[in-house]
C-alpha positions as CSV (number, residue, x, y, z in Angstrom):
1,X,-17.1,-8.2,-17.9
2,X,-13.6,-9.7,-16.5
3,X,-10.8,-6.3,-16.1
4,X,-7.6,-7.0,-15.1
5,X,-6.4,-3.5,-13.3
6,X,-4.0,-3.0,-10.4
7,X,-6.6,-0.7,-8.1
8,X,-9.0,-3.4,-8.1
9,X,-12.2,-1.4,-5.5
10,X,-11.3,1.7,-7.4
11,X,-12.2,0.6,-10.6
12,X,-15.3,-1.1,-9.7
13,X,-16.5,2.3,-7.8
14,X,-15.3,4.1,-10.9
15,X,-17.0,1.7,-13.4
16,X,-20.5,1.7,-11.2
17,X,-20.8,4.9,-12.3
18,X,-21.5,3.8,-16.3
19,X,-24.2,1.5,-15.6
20,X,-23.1,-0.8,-18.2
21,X,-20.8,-1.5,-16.7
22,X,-21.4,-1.6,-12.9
23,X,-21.7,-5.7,-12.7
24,X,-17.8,-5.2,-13.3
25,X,-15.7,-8.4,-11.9
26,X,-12.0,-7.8,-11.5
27,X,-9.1,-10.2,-11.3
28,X,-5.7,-9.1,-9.7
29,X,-2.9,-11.1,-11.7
30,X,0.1,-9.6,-10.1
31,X,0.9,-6.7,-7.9
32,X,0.7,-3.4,-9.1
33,X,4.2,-2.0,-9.8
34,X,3.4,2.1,-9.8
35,X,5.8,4.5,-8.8
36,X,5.1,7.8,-6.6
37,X,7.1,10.5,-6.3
38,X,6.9,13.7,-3.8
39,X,8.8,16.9,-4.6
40,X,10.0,16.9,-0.8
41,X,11.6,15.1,2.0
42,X,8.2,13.3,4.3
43,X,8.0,14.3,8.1
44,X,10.1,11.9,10.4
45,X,7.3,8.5,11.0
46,X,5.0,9.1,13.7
47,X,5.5,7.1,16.7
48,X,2.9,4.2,17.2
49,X,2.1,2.0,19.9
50,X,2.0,-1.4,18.3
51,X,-1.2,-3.5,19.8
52,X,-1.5,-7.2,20.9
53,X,-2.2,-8.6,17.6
54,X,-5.2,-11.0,17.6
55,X,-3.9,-13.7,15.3
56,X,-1.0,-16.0,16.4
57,X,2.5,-14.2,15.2
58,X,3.1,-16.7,12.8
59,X,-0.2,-15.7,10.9
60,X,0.3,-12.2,11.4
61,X,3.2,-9.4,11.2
62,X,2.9,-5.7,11.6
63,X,3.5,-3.6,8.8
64,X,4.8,0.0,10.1
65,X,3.2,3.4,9.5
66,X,3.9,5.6,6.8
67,X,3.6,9.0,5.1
68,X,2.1,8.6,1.6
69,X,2.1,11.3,-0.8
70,X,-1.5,12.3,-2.1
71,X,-0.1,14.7,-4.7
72,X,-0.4,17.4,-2.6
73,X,0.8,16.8,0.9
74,X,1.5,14.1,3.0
75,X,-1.1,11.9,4.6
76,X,0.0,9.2,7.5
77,X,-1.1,5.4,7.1
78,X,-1.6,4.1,9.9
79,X,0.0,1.1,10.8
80,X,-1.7,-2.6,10.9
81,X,-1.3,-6.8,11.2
82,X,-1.2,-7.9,8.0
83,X,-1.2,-11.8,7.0
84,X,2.2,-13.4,6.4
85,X,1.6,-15.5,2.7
86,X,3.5,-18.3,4.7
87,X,4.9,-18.9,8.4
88,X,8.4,-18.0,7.2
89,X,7.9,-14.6,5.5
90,X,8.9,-11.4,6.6
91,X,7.8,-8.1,5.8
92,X,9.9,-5.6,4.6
93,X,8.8,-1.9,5.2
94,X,8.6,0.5,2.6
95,X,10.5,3.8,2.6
96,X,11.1,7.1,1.2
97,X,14.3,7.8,-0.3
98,X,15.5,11.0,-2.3
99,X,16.8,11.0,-6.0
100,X,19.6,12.7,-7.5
101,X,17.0,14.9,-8.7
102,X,15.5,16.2,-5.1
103,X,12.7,14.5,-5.4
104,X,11.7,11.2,-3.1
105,X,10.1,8.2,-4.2
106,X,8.6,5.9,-2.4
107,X,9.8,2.5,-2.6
108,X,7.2,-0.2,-1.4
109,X,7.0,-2.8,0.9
110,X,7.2,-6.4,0.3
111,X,7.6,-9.7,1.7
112,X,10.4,-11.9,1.7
């Protein structure tokens, strides 16, 4: 069975659960374009010590911390290297910011 859903590892745990379907195979066609809002302003970012990264810089670039909204409360991500798609890409961080409305949505993080 070929899915095409955004959440690709959580759908596969979710559909090993009907075993019917639990040979599931998932294909990604483009990113996942889901918007999450939190009815309050996130804590300031933590502070992070950024490590020697292990690949060459041009493989690699650090994508910052950041608090995510579970629904409930804030959780903090943890910052890590991520792969650059090409030499020349850079990685724009995601951020919170607030609507007119008082809520804040989190806008993610892409490259460019």
């Amino acid at each position: 069975m070929h899915l095409r859903f955004a959440k690709a590892g959580a759908l596969c745990a979710a559909l090993a659960l009907v075993p019917a379907l639990s040979g599931c195979v998932v294909e990604e066609r483009r990113p996942a374009t889901v918007e999450i809002l939190a009815p309050r302003q996130p804590p300031p970012p933590r502070v992070e010590i950024i490590p020697t990264p292990q690949r060459p810089p041009d493989v690699v670039e650090w994508r910052p911390g950041h608090w995510l909204w579970d629904g409930r409360e804030y959780i903090w991500v943890a910052g890590e290297y991520i792969e650059r798609p090409h030499h020349e890409a850079r990685w724009v961080p995601g951020h919170w910011d607030e609507r007119p409305n008082g809520t804040w949505a989190w806008i993610q993080g892409h490259w460019r």
